[in-house]
KEBA-620041 format. One record per residue (C-alpha): x negated, y negated, z negated; residue number from 1; residue in three letters. Coordinates in steps of 0.05 Angstrom, whole numbers, always signed. Example, Ala and Ser with C-alpha at 12.3 -4.5 7.8 and 13.67 -1.06 7.14 Angstrom:
2
-246  +90  -156  1  ALA
-273  +21  -143  2  SER
This chain:
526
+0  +0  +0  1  UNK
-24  -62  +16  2  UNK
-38  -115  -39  3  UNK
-5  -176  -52  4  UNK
-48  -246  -37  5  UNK
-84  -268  -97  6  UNK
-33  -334  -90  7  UNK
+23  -287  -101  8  UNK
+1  -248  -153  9  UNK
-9  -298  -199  10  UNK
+49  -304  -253  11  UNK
+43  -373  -251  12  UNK
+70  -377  -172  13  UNK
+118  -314  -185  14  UNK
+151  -359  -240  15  UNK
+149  -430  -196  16  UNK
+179  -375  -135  17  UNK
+228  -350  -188  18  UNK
+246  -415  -208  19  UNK
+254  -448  -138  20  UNK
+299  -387  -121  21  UNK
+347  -387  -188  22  UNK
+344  -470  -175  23  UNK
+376  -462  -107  24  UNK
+424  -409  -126  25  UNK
+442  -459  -182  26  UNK
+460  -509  -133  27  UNK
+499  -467  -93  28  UNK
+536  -445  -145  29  UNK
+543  -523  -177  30  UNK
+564  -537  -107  31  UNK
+622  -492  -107  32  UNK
+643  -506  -170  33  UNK
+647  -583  -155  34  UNK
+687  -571  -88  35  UNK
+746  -519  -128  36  UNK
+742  -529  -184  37  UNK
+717  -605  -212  38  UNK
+750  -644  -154  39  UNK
+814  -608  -171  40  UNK
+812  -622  -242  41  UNK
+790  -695  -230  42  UNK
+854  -703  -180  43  UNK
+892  -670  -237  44  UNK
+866  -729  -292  45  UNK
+884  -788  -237  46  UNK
+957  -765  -227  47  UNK
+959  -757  -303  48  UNK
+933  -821  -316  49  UNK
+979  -853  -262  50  UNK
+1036  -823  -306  51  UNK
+1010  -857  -371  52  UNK
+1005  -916  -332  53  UNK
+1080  -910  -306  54  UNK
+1103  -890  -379  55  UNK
+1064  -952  -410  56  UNK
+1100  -1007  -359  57  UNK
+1164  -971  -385  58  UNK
+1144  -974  -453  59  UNK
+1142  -1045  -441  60  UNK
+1210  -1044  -396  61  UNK
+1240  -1005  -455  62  UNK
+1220  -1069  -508  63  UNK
+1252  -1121  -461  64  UNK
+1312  -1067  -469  65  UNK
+1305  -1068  -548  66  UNK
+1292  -1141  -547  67  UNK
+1370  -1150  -496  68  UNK
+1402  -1107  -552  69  UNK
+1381  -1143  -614  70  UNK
+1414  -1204  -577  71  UNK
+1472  -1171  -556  72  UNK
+1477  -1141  -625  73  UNK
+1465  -1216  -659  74  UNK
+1509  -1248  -635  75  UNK
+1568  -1190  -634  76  UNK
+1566  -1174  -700  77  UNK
+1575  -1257  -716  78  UNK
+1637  -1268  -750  79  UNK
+1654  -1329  -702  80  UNK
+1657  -1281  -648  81  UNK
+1696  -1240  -675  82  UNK
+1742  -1301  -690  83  UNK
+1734  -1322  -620  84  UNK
+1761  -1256  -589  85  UNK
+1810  -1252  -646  86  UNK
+1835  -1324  -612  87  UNK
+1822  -1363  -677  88  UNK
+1764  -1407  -648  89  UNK
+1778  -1441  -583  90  UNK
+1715  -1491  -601  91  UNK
+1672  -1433  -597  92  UNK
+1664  -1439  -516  93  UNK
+1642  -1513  -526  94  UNK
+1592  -1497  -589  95  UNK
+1566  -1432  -563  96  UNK
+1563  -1421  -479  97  UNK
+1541  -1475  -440  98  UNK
+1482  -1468  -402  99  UNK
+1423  -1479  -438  100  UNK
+1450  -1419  -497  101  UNK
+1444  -1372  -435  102  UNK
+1372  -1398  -405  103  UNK
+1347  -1404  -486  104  UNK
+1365  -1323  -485  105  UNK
+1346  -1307  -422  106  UNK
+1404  -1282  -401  107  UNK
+1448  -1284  -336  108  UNK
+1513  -1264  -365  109  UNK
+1553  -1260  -419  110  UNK
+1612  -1228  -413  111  UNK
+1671  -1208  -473  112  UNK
+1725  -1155  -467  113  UNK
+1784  -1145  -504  114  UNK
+1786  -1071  -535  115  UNK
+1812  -1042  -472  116  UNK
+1763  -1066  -422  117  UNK
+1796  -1126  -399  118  UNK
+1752  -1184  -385  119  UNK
+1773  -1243  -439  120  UNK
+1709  -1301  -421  121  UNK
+1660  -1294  -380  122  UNK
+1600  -1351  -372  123  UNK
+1534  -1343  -326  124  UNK
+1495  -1372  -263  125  UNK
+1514  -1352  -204  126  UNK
+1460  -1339  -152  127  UNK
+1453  -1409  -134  128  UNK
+1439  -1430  -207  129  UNK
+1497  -1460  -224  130  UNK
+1537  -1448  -284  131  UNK
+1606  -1428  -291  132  UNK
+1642  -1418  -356  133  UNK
+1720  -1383  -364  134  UNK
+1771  -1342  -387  135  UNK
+1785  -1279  -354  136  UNK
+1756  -1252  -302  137  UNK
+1688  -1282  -265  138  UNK
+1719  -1294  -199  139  UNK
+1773  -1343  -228  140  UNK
+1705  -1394  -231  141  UNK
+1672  -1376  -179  142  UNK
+1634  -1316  -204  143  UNK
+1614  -1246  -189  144  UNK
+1660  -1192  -212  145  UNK
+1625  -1141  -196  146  UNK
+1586  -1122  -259  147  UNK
+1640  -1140  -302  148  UNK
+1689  -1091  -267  149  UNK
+1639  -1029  -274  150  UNK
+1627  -1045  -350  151  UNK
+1705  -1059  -363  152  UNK
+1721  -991  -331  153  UNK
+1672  -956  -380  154  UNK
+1701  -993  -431  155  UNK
+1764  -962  -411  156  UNK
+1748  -896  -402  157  UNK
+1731  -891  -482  158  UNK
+1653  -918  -507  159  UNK
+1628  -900  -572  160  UNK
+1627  -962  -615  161  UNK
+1563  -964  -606  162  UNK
+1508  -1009  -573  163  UNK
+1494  -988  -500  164  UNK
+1445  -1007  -448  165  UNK
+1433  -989  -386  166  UNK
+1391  -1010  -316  167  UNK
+1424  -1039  -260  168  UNK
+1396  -1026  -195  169  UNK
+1447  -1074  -148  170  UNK
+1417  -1135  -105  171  UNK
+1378  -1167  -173  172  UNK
+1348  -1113  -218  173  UNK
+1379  -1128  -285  174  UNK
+1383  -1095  -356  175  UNK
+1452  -1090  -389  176  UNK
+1466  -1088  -456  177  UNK
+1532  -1073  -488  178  UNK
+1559  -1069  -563  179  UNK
+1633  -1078  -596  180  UNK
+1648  -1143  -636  181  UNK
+1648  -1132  -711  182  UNK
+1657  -1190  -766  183  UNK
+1584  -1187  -796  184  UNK
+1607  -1140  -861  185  UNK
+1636  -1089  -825  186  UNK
+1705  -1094  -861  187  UNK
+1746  -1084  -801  188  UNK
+1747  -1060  -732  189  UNK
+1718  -1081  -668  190  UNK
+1758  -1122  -646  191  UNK
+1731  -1128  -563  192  UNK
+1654  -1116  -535  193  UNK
+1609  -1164  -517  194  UNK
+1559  -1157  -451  195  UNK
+1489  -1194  -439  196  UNK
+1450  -1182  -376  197  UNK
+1382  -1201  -365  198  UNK
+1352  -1207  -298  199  UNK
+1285  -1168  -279  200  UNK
+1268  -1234  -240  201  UNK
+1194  -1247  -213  202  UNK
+1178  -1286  -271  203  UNK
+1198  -1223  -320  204  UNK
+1167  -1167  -276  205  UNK
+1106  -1219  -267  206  UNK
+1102  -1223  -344  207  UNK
+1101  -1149  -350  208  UNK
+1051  -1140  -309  209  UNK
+1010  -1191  -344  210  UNK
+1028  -1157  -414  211  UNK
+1006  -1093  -381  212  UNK
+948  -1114  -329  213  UNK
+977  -1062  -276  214  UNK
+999  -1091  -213  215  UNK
+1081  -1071  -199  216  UNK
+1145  -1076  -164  217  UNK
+1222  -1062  -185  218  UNK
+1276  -1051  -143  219  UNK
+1332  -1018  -125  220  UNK
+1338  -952  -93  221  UNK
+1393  -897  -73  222  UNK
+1380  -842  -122  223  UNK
+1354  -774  -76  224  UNK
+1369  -716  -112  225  UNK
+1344  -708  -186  226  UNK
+1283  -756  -166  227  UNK
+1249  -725  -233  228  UNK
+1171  -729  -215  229  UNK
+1126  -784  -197  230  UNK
+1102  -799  -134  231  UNK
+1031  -806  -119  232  UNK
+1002  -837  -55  233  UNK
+927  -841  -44  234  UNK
+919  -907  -12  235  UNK
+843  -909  -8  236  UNK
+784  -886  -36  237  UNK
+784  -942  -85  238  UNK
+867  -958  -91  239  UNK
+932  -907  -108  240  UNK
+1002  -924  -112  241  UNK
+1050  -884  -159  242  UNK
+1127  -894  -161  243  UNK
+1182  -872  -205  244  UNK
+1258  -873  -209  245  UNK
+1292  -891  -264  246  UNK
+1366  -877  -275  247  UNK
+1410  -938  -267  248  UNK
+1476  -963  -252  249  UNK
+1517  -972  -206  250  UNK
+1529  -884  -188  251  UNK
+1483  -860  -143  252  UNK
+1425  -913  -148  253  UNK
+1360  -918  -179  254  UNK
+1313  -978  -211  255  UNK
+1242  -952  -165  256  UNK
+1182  -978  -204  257  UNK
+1123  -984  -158  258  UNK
+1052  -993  -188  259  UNK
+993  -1005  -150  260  UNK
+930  -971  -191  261  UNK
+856  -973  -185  262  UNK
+815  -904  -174  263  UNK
+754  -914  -216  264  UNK
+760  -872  -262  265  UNK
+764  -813  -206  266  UNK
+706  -844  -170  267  UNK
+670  -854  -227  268  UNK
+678  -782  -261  269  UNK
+662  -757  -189  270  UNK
+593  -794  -181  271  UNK
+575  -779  -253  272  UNK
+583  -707  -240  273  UNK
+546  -714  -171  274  UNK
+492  -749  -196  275  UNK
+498  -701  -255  276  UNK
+482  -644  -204  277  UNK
+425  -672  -163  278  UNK
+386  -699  -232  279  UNK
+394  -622  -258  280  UNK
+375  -592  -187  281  UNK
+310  -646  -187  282  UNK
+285  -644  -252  283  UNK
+303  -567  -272  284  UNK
+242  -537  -239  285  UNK
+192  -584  -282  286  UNK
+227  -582  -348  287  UNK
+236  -505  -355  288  UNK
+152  -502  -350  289  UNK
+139  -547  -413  290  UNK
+205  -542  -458  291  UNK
+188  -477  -480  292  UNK
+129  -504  -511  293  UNK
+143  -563  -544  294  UNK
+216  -537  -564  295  UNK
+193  -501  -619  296  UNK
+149  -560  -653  297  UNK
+183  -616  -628  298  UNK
+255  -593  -635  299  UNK
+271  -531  -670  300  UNK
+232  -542  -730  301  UNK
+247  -604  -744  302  UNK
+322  -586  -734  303  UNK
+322  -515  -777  304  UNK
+291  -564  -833  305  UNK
+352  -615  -822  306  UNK
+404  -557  -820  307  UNK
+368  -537  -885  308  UNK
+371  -593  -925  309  UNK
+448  -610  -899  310  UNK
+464  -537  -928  311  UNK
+441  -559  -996  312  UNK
+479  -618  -1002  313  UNK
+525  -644  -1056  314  UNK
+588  -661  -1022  315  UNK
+606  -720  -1076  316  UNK
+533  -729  -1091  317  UNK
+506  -799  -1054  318  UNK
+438  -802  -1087  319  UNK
+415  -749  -1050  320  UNK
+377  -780  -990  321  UNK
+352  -749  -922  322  UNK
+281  -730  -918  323  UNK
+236  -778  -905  324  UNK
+194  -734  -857  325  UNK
+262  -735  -818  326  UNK
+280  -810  -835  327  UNK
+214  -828  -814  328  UNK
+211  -804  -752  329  UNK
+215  -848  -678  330  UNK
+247  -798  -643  331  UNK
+322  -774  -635  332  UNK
+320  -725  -693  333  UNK
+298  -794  -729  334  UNK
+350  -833  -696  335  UNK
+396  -773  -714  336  UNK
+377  -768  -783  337  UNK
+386  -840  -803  338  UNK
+452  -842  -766  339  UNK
+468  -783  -809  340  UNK
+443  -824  -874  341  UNK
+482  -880  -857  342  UNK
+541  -833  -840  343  UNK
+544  -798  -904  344  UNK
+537  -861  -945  345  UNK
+589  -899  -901  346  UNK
+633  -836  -911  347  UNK
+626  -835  -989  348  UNK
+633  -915  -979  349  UNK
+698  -905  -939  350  UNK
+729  -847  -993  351  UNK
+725  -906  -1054  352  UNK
+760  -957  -1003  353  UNK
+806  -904  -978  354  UNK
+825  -901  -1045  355  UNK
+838  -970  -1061  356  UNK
+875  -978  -994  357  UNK
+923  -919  -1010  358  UNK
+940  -960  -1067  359  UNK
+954  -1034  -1036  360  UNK
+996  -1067  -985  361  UNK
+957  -1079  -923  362  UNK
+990  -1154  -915  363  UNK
+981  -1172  -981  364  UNK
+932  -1146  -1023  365  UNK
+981  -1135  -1087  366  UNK
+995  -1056  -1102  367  UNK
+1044  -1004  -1066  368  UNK
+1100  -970  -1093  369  UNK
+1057  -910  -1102  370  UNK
+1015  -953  -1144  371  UNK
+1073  -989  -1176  372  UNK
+1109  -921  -1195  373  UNK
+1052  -898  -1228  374  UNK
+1033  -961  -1273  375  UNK
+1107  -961  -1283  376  UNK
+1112  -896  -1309  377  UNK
+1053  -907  -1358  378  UNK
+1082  -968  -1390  379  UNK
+1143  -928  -1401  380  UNK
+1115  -877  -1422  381  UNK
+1070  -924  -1477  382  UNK
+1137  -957  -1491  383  UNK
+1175  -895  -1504  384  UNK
+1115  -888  -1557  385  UNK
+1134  -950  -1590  386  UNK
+1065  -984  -1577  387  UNK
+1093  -1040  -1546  388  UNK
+1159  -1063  -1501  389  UNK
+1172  -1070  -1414  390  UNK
+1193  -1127  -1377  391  UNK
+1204  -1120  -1304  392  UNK
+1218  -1169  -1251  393  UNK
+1250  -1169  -1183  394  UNK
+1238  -1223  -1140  395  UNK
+1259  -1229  -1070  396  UNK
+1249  -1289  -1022  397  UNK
+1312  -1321  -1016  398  UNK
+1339  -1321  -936  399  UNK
+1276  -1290  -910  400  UNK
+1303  -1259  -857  401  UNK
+1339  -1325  -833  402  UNK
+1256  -1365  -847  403  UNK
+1230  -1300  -801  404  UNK
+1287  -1311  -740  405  UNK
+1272  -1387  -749  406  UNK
+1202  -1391  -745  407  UNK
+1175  -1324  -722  408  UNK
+1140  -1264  -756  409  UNK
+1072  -1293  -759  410  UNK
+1096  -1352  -801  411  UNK
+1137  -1299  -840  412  UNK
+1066  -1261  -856  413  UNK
+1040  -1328  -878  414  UNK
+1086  -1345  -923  415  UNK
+1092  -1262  -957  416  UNK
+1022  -1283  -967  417  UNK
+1028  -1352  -1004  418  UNK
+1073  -1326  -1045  419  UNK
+1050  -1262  -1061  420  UNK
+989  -1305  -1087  421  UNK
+1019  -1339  -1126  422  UNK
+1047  -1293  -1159  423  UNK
+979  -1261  -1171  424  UNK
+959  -1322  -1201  425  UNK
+1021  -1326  -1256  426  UNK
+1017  -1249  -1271  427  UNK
+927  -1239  -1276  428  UNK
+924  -1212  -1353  429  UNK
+900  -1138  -1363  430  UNK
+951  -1089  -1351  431  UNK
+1006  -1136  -1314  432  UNK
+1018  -1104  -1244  433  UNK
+1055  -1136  -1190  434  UNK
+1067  -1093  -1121  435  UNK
+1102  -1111  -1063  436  UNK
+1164  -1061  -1056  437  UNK
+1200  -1083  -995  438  UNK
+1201  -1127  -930  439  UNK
+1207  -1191  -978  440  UNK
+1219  -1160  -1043  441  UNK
+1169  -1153  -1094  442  UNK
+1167  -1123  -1167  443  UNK
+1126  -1145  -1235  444  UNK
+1108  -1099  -1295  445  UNK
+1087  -1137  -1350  446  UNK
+1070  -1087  -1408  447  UNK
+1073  -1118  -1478  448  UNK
+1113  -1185  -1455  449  UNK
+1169  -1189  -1510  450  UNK
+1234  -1189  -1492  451  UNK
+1251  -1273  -1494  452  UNK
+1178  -1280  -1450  453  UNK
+1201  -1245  -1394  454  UNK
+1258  -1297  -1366  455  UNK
+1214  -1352  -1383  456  UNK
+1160  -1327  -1347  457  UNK
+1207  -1309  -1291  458  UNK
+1221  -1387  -1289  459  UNK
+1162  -1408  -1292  460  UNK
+1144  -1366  -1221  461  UNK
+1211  -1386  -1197  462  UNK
+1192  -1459  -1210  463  UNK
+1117  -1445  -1181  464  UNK
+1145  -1417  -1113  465  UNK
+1194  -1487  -1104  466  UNK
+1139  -1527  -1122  467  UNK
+1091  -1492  -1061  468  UNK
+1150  -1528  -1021  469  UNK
+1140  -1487  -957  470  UNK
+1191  -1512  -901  471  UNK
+1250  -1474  -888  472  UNK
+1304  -1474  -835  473  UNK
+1361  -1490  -842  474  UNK
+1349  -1493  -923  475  UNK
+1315  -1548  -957  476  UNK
+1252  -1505  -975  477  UNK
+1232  -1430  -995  478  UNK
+1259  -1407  -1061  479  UNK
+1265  -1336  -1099  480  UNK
+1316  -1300  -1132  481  UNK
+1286  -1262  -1192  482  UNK
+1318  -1199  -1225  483  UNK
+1298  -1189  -1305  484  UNK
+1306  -1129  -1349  485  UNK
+1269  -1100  -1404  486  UNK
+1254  -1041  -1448  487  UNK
+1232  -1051  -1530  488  UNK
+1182  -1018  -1553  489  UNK
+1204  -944  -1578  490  UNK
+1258  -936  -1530  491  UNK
+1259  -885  -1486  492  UNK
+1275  -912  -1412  493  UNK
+1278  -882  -1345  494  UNK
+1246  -918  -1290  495  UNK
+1296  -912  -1244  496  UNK
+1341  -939  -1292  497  UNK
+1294  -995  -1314  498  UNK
+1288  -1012  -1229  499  UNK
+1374  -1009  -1220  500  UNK
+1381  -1056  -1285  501  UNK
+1328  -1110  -1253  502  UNK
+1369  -1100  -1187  503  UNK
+1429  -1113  -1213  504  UNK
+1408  -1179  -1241  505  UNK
+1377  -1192  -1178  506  UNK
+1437  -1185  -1145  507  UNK
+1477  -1224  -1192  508  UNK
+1422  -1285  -1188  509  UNK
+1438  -1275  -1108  510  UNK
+1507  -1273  -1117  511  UNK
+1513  -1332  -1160  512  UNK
+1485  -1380  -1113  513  UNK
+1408  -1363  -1106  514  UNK
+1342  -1400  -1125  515  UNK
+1350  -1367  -1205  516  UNK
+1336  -1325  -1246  517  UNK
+1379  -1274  -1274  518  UNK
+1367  -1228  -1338  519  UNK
+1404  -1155  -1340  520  UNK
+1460  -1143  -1377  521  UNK
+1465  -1070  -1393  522  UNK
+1411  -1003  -1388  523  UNK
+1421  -928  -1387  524  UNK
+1383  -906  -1437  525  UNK
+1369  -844  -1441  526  UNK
């Protein structure tokens, strides 16, 4: 047999041979598994990231929907409507639609129905812009009578009394919104329904694709079959449009949202993974010759030493400290070893805060009602021991939620927070707690306050919070109600009980004209 070259036998070329060989079959195979099975699943990720895309701009469509019903709903459930239907308030037309109500809303109707469906007023704009205000149906000044024929009918057929909304997918893309008139207790039945319809104008769909930074379309489209997926077009390399129907009214149409989306993330997974491929087929012949050698000295040790010292860690334990033959070093395994470090002591760091956090309202600062019901529980518990008496306080912001629809939620947080300082500031001796318990509503334990200090220190926080003066609207200023009731020393007491009493003065101080403070009148003892 006839003996190799001496270049040939040399394990040093067999290997590089070797190599080269399993390199190309590598690429091969890479190749293949980019053309069936990577560019698939990329393709895959677009149209599922079209779809978020598509359910975020209705995400957004759906708040514009929310935001239609919680007018509708306002100004339904307002007893002068419900006068105004009843026939009791003829000046309610004058005071309540003219033009600039409806542009203030945003709305291009407003339509109100007797219980049966029939139209009883009905003000909007026309197409034109012009406004038109009447009794009965649209038509008799000059309006459209479409809509208001399609939502009578339903009205008709038998709605729950209920609000409703719905798309409308006729000439100008609208959203409906429909809900019965009830007086604002709910003491009596509806007596009609009241109908607001917003228009998906440019300026609204331009807004949402501001809000949402996705270029888009809305119109209307006859509904073809169930019309249940999204449709995906490949436009370009670079640019996809995706489309979706949405049910809407009238029968038989569809609302088609149209979104025109960029590809980078495709074209960006897809060059990362082919630049991925050519870097491994380059640089895989030269690596395999030295990491061999230097994996066991410059890697594996020093890892098998980190793994080491992680297994003998003290979970709750932050003294202990990395080594510093790890910390020390400039390399990854250092980088990776500080980062650890820092991790663990950021992580120990973040269980104490977690802690306090569980414990406090986010907005502002003063405790939770977990906290609360535990400090609460103490006190009782010391009181039913006879060491020393309870007082609690409930205070709630007087008209709160008229301040938050006056001048917005921000201003609302901003003035939870003023006051919630203040009453920090009135109630800062050891063992006094005060948590906030509800939207505006906030509760004081003050263990050891006798009996006669608790209303006078209730007045004197009532008195604090005038003083601050914050504006109101339409009220002078920003006042509380406060709610007192207290437990003597050696009396055993029930929180709940303890919580209903304070509520019940704070409902009488409510009921009795505001801006006071009440003490409690009775307790259940136990």
């Amino acid at each position: 047999m006839a003996s190799l070259p001496p270049r040939f036998s040399s394990l040093r070329n067999r290997f590089l041979a070797a190599l080269a060989v399993v390199v190309g079959v590598a690429v091969l195979i890479l190749a293949l598994i980019a053309r069936y099975q990577i560019a698939p699943i990329l393709l895959e990720d677009e149209s599922r990231y079209a779809s978020d895309e598509l359910d975020r701009i209705e995400r957004a469509l759906g708040n514009e929907r929310d935001h239609l019903q919680s007018l509708v709903e306002d100004w339904a459930w307002w007893d002068d409507t419900y006068a105004f239907v009843g026939g009791t308030r003829p000046e309610y037309v004058d005071s309540n639609l003219y033009a600039g109500a409806l542009e203030t809303l945003g709305v291009q109707l407003m339509a109100f129905f007797t219980t049966d469906g029939s139209p009883y007023w009905t003000a909007g704009f026309d197409r034109q812009g012009a406004f038109w205000s009447c009794a009965g149906q649209p038509d008799a000044c000059e309006g459209s009578r479409e809509l208001t024929d399609r939502l009578g009918s339903r009205i008709g057929q038998g709605l729950d009394e209920r609000t409703h909304s719905w798309l409308w997918a006729g000439d100008a893309p609208a959203l409906i919104a429909l809900t019965p008139i009830l007086k604002s207790q709910e003491d009596a039945p509806a007596n009609g329904w009241l109908a607001m319809v917003m228009p998906l104008s440019e300026t609204l769909v331009a807004q949402l694709s501001e809000t949402t930074g996705i270029e888009l379309t809305l119109h209307g489209q006859p509904l073809e079959g169930s019309q249940a997926d999204d449709r995906l077009e490949r436009l370009s390399p670079t640019r996809m449009r995706v489309t979706r129907d949405l049910p809407a009214l009238p029968a038989g149409q569809a609302l088609r949202l149209e979104a025109t989306l960029p590809r980078q993330r495709y074209q960006a997974s897809l060059e990362t993974f082919r630049f991925a491929l050519v870097w491994t087929a380059g640089v895989l012949a030269v690596t395999l010759i030295v990491v061999l050698l230097l994996l066991e000295r410059m890697i594996l040790r020093p890892l098998r030493d980190f793994a080491r010292f992680t297994q003998q860690l003290e979970p709750h334990d932050p003294g202990q400290q990395t080594p510093e033959a790890l910390i020390g070093r400039k390399d990854e395994i250092g980088i990776l070893a500080r980062a650890f470090q820092h991790l663990r002591n950021r992580h120990c760091h973040q269980q104490d805060l977690l802690l306090q956090l569980s414990q406090h309202d986010a907005l502002t600062g003063l405790a939770n009602r977990r906290l609360l019901d535990e400090h609460l529980a103490a006190a009782l518990a010391q009181a039913a021991k006879g060491e020393h008496g309870v007082t609690l306080l409930l205070v709630d912001i007087d008209h709160f939620k008229a301040y938050n629809d006056h001048f917005g939620h921000p201003a609302g947080d901003a003035c939870l927070k003023t006051i919630a300082e203040t009453m920090r500031r009135h109630f800062s001796r050891p063992g006094q707690l005060v948590a906030r318990t509800g939207g505006e509503e906030f509760t004081v334990v003050l263990p050891g306050a006798p009996a006669e200090a608790g209303p006078r220190m209730a007045e004197s926080l009532r008195a604090a919070v005038e003083q601050l003066a914050i504006p109101h609207h339409p009220y002078p200023r920003v006042t509380i109600s406060v709610g007192v009731s207290h437990v003597a020393p050696g009396q055993a007491l029930a929180a709940e009980s303890l919580i209903e009493s304070a509520d019940a003065a704070l409902y009488a101080a409510k009921r009795t004209g505001r801006n006071r403070v009440q003490v409690e009148t009775a307790l259940n003892w136990l």
